[in-house]
C-alpha positions in Angstrom: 0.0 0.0 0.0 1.1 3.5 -1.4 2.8 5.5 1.9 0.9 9.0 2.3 1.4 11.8 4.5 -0.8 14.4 5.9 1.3 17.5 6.0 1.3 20.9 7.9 3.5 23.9 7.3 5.4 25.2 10.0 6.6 28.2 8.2 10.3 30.0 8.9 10.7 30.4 12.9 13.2 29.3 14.9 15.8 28.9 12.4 19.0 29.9 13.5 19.8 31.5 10.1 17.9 32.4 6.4 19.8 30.4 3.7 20.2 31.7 0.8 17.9 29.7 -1.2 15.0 29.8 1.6 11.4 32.2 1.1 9.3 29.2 2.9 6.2 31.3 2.4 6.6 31.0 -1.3 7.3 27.0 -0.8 4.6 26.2 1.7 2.2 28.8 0.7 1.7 29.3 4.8 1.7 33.2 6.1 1.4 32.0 9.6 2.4 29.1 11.9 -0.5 27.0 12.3 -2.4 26.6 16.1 -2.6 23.6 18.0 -6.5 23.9 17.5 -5.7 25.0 13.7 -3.4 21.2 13.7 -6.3 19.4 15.5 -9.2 20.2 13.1 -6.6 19.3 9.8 -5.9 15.7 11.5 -9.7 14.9 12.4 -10.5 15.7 8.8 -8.3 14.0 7.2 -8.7 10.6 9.5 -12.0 10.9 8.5 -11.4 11.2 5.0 -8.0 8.2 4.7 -8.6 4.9 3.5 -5.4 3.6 4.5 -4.4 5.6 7.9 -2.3 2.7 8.7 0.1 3.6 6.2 0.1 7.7 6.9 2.1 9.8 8.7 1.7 13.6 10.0 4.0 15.0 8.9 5.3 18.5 10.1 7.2 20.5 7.2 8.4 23.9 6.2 10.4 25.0 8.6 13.1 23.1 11.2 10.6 21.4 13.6 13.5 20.7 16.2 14.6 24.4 16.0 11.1 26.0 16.7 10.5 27.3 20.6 10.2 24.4 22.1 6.8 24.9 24.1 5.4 25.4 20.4 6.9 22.4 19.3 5.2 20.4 22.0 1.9 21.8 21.6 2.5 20.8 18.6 3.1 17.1 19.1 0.5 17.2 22.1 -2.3 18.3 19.4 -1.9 15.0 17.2 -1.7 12.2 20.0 -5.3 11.6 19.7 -4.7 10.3 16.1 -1.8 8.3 15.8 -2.0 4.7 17.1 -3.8 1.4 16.5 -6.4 2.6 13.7 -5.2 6.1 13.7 -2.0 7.1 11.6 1.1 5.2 12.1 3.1 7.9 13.4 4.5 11.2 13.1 7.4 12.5 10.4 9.1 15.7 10.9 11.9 17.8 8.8 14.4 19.6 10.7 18.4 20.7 10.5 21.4 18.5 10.7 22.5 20.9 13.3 19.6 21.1 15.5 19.6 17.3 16.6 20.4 16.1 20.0 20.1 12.8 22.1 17.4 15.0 24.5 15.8 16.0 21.2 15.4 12.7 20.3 14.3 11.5 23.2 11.2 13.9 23.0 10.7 13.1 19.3 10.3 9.4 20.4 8.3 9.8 23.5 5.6 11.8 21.1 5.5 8.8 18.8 7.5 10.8 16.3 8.6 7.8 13.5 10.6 9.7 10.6 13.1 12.6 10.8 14.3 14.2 7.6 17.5 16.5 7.1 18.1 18.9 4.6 21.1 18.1 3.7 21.2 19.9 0.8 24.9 19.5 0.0 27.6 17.7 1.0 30.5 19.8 0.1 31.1 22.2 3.1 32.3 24.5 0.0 28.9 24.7 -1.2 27.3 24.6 2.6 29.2 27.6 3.4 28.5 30.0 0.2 24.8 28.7 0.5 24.5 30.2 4.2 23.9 26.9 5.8 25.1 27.5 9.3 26.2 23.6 9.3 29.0 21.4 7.8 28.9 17.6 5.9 29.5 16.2 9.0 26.6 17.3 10.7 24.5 15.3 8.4 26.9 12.4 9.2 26.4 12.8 13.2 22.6 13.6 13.4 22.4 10.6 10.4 23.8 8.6 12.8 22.1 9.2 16.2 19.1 9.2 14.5 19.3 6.0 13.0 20.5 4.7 16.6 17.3 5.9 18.3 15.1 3.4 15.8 13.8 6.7 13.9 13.4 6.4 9.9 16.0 8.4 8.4 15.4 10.5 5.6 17.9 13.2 3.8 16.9 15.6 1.3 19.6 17.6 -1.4 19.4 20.5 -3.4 20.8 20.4 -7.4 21.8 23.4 -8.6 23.4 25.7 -5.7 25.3 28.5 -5.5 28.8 27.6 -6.4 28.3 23.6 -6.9 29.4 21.9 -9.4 28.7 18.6 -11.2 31.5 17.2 -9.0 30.1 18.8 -6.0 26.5 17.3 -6.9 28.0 13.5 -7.7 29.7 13.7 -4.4 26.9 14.6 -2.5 24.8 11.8 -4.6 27.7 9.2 -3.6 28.1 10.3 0.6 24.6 10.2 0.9 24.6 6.8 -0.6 27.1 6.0 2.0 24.5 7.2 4.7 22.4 4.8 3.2 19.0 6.8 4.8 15.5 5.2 4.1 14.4 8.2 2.1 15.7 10.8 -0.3 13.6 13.8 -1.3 15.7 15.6 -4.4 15.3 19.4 -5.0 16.5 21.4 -8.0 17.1 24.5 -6.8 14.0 27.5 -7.9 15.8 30.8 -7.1 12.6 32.2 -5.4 11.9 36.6 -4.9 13.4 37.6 -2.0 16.1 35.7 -1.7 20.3 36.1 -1.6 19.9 33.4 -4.4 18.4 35.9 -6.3 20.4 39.0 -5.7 23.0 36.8 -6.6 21.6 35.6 -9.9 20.5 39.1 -11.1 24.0 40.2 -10.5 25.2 37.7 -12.8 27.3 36.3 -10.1 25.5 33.2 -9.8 24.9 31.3 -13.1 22.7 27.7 -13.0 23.1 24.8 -15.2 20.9 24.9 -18.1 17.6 23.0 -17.5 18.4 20.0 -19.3 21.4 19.5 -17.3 19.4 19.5 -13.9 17.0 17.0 -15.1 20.1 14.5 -16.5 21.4 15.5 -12.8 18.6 14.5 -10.9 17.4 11.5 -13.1 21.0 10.1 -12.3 20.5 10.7 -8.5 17.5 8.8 -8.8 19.2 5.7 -10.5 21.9 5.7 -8.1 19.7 6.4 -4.9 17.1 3.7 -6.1 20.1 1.0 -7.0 21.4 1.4 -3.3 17.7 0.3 -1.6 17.1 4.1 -1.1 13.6 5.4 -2.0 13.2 8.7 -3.7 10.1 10.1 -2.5 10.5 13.3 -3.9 12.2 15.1 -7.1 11.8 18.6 -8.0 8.8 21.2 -5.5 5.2 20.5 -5.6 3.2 21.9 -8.0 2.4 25.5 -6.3 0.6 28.9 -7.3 2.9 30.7 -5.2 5.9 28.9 -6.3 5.2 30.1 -10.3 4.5 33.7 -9.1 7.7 34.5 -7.2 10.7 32.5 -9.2 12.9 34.0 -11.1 15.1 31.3 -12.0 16.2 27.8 -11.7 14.7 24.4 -12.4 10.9 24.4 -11.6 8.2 22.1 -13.9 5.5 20.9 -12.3 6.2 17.2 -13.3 9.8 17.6 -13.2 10.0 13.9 -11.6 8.3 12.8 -14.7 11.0 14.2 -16.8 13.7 12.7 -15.1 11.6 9.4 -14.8 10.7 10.0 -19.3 15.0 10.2 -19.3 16.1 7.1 -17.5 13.6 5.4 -19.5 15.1 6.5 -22.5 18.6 5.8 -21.9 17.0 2.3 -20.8 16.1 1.9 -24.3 18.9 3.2 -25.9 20.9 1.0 -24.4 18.4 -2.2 -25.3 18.1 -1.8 -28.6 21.6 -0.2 -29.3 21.8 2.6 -31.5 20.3 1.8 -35.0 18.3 4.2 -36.8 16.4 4.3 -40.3 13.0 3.4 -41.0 11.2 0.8 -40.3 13.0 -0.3 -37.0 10.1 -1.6 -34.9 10.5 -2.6 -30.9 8.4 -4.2 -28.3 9.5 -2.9 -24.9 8.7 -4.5 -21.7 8.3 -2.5 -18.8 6.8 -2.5 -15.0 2.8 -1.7 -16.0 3.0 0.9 -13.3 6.0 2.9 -15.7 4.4 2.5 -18.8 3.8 5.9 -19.2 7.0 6.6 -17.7 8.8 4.6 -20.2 6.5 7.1 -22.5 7.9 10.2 -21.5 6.2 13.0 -20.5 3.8 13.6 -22.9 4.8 11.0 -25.0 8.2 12.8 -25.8 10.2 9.3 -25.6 7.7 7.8 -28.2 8.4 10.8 -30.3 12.1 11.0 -29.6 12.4 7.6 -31.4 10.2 8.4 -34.1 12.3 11.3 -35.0 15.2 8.7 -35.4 12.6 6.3 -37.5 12.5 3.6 -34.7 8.8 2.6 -33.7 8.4 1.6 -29.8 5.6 -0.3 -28.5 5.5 -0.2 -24.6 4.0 -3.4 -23.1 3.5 -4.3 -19.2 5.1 -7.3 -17.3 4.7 -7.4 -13.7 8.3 -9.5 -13.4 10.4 -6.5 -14.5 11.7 -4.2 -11.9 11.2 -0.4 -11.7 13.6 1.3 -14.1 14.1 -1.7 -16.0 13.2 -3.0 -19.2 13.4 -5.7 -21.4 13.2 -6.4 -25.6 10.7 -8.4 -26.9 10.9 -7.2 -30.6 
């Protein structure tokens, strides 16, 4: 059964610093931190509403949910007891800082039936931490990864593509250590240089220059390969599909099915590589896939059907339960 989550906005407070990629207004669309009543009423709904609660979490975004006051933060927590637990939700998933994790935190996290903590990593090249405005290093990630994983929590880590000053070393490095973490989850962000921002000072001053577009999605759709080949699930790639988001960027690497790109190239180098690299008309192929990434193996919008065509090869996509996600098979 499909994992959901039910998720509440904490927007920016209690940060410790504003990086320089960060308007969480614009991301979460929230002007103000929710109330514990406000928290209370979204949870009854939507356990009213879930057909699989067993399989949900809450889940408290936006902001760094360890780095809020902390009589907030348990209001917080005390607001959603009432519907986690034997035919409630299963639990309680939180993002927060690498730097703003401690055993007492973690003890509190656990004692709230808190079940999944995700870092934003974001990078792991101090290089790139530092010009970004992070306030913490690499190894941060490494020591919270690691206490976190020895309190029983599930351990998710998210990264950004595309920051100021990294490079397509930087970005492969970061894809490779947070391999090394091996974490549950990976949530992968392309960077939107969003109004209001140092991202976008530095952009308009020409100082800071992005890969082109195509070069984020081959980026990312190479994360995902390499995440999803080491047992890590990516349960994220590129922002949510937002109003506010398309109003107030100015640059970077927003689609709203930007997974679905990345998805559409993988499949494509998946066939590529199948049926080698002839060309000329008439060249027909039957390609097996997963039925669940059958448009996947399509492209978005059909582009991988027409990318072929343009090269005079046919491709038929068929289904076959047997073959693994981001496989495929030739049955020409």
């Amino acid at each position: 059964m499909k994992h959901s989550n039910i998720s509440i906005f904490i927007p920016h407070i209690g940060c410790p610093n504003m990086c320089s990629f960060c308007n969480q207004h614009t991301i979460s669309g929230a002007q103000k931190a929710p109330t514990a009543q406000e928290v209370r009423e979204i949870c009854e709904k939507a356990l009213a509403e879930a057909r699989s609660p067993e399989n949900t979490e809450i889940a408290f975004f936006g902001g760094s949910f360890t780095a809020i006051p902390r009589g907030y933060m348990l209001e917080l927590l005390e607001a959603v007891q009432d519907f986690i637990g034997e035919g409630k939700f299963r639990g309680i998933r939180i993002s927060t800082r690498p730097d703003c994790i401690s055993e007492e935190i973690l003890t509190v996290l656990k004692k709230y039936g808190v079940t999944a903590i995700e870092l934003g990593a974001q990078s792991m090249s101090n290089k790139v931490l530092e010009a970004n405005d992070r306030g913490h290093t690499a190894e941060d990630v490494v020591n919270a990864s690691t206490l976190i994983r020895e309190y029983g929590f599930e351990l998710g880590l998210q990264m950004m593509i595309g920051l100021y000053k990294s490079t397509g070393d930087d970005e492969f490095e970061t894809v490779d250590k947070i391999t090394g973490i091996c974490p549950d989850t990976v949530r992968i962000y392309p960077v939107v240089i969003l109004e209001g921002t140092k991202l976008s000072e530095l952009y308009r001053e020409g100082e800071y220059t992005t890969f082109s577009f195509d070069e984020a999605v081959e980026m990312s759709a190479i994360a995902m390969m390499r995440f999803e080949s080491g047992g890590i699930r990516v349960i994220k790639c590129g922002l949510h599909a937002s109003e506010f988001v398309e109003k107030d960027m100015v640059g970077g690497f927003y689609h709203p099915a930007f997974r679905e790109l990345c998805e559409g190239l993988i499949y494509r180098w998946r066939i590529e590589e199948i049926i080698g690299y002839e060309t000329g008309e008439g060249f027909d192929f039957v390609i097996a896939v997963n039925p669940s990434c059958i448009s996947k193996a399509l492209g978005h919008k059909k582009s991988n059907a027409e990318y072929f065509r343009k090269q005079g090869i046919n491709i038929k996509i068929i289904g076959d339960e047997n073959i693994p996600k981001y496989q495929c098979e030739l049955r020409r």
